[in-house]
KOLDREN-441953 format. One line per 2 residues: number of its first residue (from 1); for each residue x, y, z of N, C-alpha, C. Coordinates in steps of 0.2 Angstrom, whole numbers, always signed. Layout:
<patis>
NUM	X Y Z X Y Z X Y Z | ...
</patis>
This chain:
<patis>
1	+4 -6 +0 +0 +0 +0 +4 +6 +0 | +3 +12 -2 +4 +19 -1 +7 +19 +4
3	+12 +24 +5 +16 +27 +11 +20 +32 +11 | +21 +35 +15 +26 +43 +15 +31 +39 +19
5	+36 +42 +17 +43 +40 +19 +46 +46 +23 | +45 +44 +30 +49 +54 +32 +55 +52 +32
7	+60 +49 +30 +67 +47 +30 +69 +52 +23 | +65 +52 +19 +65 +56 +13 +63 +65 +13
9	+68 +67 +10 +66 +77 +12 +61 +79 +7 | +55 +82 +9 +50 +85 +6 +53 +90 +0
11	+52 +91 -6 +54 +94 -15 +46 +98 -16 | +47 +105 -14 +42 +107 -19 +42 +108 -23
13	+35 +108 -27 +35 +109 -35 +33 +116 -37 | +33 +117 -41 +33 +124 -44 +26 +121 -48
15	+19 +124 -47 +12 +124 -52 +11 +131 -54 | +7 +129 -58 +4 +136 -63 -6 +133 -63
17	-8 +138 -62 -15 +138 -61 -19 +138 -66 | -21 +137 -71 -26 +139 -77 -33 +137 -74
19	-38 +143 -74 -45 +142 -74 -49 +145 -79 | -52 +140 -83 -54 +141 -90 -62 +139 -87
21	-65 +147 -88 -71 +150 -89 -72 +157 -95 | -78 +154 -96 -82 +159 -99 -86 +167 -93
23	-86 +163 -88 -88 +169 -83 -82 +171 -77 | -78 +166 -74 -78 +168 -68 -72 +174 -70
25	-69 +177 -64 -65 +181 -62 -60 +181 -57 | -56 +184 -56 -50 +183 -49 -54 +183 -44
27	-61 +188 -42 -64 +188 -37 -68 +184 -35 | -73 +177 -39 -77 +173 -41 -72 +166 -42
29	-67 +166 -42 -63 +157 -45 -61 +156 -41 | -67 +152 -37 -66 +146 -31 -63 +141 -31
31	-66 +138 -37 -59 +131 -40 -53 +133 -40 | -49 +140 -42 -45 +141 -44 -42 +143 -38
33	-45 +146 -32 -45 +148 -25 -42 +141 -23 | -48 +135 -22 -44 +128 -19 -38 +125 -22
35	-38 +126 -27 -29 +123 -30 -26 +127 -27 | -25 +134 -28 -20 +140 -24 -18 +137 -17
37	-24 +137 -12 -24 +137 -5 -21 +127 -3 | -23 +124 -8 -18 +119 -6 -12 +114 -10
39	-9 +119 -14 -5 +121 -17 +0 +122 -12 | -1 +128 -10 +3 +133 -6 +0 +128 +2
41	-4 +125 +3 -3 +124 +12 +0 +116 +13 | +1 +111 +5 +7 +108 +5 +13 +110 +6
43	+16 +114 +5 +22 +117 +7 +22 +119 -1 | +20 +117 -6 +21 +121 -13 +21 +127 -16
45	+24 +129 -23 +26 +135 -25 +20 +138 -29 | +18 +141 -29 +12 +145 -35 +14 +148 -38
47	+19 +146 -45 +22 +150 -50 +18 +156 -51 | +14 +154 -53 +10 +157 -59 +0 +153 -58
49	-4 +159 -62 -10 +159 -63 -14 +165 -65 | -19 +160 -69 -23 +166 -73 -29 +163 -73
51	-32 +165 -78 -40 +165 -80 -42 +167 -88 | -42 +160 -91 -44 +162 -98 -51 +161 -103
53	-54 +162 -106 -59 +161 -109 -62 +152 -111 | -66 +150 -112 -65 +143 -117 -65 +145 -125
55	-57 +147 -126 -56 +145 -132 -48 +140 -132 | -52 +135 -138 -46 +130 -139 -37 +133 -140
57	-40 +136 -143 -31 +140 -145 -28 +144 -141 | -32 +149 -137 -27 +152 -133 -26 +147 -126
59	-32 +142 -124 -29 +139 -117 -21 +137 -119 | -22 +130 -126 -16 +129 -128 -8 +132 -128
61	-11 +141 -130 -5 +144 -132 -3 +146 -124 | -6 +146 -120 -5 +146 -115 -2 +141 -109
63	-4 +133 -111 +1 +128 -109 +8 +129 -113 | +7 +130 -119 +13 +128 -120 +20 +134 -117
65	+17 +140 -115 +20 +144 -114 +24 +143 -106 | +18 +139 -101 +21 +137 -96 +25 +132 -96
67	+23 +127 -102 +28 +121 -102 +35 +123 -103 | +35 +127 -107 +44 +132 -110 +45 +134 -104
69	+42 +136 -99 +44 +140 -93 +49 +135 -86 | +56 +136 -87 +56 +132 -82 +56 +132 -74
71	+52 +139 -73 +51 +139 -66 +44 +136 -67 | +42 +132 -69 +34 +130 -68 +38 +124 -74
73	+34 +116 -68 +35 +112 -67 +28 +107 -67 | +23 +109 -64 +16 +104 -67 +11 +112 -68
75	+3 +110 -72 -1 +114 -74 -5 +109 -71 | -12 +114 -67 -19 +111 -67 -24 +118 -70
77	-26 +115 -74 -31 +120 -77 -38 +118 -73 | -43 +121 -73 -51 +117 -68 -54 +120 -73
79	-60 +119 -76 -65 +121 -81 -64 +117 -87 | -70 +116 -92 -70 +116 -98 -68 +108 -99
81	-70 +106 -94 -68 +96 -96 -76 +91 -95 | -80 +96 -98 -86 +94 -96 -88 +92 -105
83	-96 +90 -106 -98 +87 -115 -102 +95 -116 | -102 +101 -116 -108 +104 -119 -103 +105 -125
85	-103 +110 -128 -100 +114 -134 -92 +118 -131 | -94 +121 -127 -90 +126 -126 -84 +123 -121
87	-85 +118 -118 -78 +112 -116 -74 +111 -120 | -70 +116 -121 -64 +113 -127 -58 +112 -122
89	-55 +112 -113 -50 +112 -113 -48 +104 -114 | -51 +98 -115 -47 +94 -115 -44 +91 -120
91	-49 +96 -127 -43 +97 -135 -38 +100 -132 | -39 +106 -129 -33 +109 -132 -26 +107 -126
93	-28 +102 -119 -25 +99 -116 -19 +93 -124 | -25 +90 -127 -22 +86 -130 -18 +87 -134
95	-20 +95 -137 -16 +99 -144 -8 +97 -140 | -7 +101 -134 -1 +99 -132 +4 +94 -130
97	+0 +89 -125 +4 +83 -125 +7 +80 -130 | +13 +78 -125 +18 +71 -130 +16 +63 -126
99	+15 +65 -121 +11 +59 -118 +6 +61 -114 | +1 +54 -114 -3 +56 -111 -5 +51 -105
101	-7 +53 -97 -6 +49 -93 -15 +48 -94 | -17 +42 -95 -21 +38 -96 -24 +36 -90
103	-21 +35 -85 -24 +31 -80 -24 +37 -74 | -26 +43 -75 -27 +48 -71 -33 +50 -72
105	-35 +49 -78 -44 +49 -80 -46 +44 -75 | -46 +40 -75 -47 +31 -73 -47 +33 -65
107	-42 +34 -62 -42 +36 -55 -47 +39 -52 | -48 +47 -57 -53 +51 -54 -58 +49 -55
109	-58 +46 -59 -69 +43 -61 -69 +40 -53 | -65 +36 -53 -65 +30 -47 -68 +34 -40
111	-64 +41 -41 -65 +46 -34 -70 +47 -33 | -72 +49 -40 -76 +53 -42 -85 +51 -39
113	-85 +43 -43 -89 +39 -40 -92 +38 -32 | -88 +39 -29 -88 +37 -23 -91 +46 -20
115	-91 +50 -23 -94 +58 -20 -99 +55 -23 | -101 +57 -30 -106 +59 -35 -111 +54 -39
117	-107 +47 -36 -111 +42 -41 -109 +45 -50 | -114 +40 -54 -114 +41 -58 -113 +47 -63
119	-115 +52 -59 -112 +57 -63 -106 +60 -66 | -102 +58 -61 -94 +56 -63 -92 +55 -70
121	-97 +51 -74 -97 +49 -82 -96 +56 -86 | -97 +62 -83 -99 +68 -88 -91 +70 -85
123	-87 +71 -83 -80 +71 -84 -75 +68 -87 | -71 +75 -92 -67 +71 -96 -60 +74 -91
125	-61 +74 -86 -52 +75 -85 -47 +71 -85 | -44 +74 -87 -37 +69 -90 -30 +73 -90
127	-24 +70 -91 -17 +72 -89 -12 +70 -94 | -7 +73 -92 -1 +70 -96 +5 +75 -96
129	+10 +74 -100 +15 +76 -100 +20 +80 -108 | +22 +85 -107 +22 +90 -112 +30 +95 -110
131	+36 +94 -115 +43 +100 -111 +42 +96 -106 | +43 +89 -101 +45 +90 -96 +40 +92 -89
133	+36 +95 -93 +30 +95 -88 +25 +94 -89 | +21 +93 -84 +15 +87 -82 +11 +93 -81
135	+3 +89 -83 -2 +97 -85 -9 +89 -84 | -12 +94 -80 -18 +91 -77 -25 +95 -79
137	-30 +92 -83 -37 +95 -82 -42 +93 -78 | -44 +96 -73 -48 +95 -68 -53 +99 -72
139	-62 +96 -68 -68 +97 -69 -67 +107 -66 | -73 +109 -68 -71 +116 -64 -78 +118 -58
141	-77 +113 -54 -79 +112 -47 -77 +113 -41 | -75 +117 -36 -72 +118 -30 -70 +111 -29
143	-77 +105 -28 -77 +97 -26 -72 +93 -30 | -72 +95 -35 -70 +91 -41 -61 +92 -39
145	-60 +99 -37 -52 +100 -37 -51 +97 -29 | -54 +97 -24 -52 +97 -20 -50 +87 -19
147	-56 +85 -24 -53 +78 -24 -47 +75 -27 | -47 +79 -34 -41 +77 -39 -36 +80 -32
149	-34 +85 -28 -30 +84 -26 -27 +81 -21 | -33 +83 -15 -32 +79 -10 -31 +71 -13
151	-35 +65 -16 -34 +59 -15 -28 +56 -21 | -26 +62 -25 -20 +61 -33 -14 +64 -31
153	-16 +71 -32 -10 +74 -33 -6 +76 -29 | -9 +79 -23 -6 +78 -16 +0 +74 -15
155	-3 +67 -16 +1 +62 -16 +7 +61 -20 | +7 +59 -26 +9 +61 -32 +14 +66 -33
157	+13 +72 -31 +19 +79 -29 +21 +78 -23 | +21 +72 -20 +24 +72 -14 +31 +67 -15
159	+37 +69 -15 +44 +65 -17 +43 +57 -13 | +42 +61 -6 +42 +55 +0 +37 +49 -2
161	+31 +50 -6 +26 +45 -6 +29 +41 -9 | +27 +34 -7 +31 +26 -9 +24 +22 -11
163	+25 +18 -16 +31 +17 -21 +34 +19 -25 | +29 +24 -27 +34 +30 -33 +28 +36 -32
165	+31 +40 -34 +28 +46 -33 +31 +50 -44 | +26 +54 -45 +29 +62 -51 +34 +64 -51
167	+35 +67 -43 +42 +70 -44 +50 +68 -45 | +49 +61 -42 +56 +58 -45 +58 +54 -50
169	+54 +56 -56 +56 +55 -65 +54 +62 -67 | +54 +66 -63 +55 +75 -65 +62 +75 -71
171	+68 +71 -69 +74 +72 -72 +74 +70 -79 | +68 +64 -79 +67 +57 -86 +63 +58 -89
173	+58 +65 -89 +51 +65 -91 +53 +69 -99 | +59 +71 -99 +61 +74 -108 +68 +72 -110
175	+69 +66 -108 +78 +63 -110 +75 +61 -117 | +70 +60 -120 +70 +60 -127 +72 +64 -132
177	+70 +71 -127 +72 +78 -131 +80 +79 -132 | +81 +75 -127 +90 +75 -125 +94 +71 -128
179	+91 +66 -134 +94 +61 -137 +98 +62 -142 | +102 +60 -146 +106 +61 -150 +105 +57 -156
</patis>
């Protein structure tokens, strides 16, 4: 089973916050608010955060911008992972992946489940990796984030968590780019 190893020194990560709405604002993004507040009250860094429209191009031209950034090390976007029309972020999550972690959809339906029952089906969130960096789209619900992180990420951005944790193939996630 899962375990923390305090033998092992805590590594903060450096996030970037994307919250893709059509309506909210700095003063109104609660989703955007609970990533921040435990982000930062894991001991982690808050690069960076915005707030963009649901359009496919500009969320993308906006990962890719973070992914080039090498003081920002993972993305969680909230919004726009839902089936109506104007849900484009997990196109434009995919425009930019090189990989995609497949079994991080899989996990949060799983969570997902066990809050919301069936409705869980209407989430397309999903993850992956792009430069080096790991980029998450979460549903864009205060609940939604606080699960994706407390029972995934949390864990996950934690060096110390056994048997493996994200952050220790930080080094191996772009040795491709590195090849000769």
């Amino acid at each position: 089973m899962t375990r923390i190893d305090e033998t092992k020194p805590f590594m903060p990560v450096r996030f970037a916050v994307l919250t893709v709405s059509d309506t909210r604002a700095q003063d109104n993004d609660k989703s955007g608010d609970t990533l921040a507040a435990r982000i930062e009250g894991a001991g982690h860094i808050l690069a960076a955060r915005d707030i963009l429209r649901d359009e496919r191009d500009q969320i993308a031209a906006q990962l890719r911008v973070w992914c080039a950034d090498p003081g920002i090390d993972a993305i969680l976007t909230t919004g726009g992972t839902g089936l109506t029309g104007r849900d484009v972020t997990v196109e434009a999550h995919r425009d930019v992946y090189e990989k995609e972690i497949e079994a991080f959809g899989t996990v949060f339906t799983i969570i997902s489940m066990q809050k919301i029952g069936t409705s869980a089906i209407q989430s397309r969130a999903c993850a992956g990796v792009a430069q080096g960096t790991y980029l998450f789209a979460l549903p864009g619900s205060p609940g939604a984030c606080k699960d994706a992180w407390d029972e995934i990420l949390a864990l996950q951005f934690d060096f110390r968590h056994r048997p493996c944790n994200f952050v220790e193939i930080f080094p191996r996630l772009d040795e491709h780019l590195r090849r000769k």
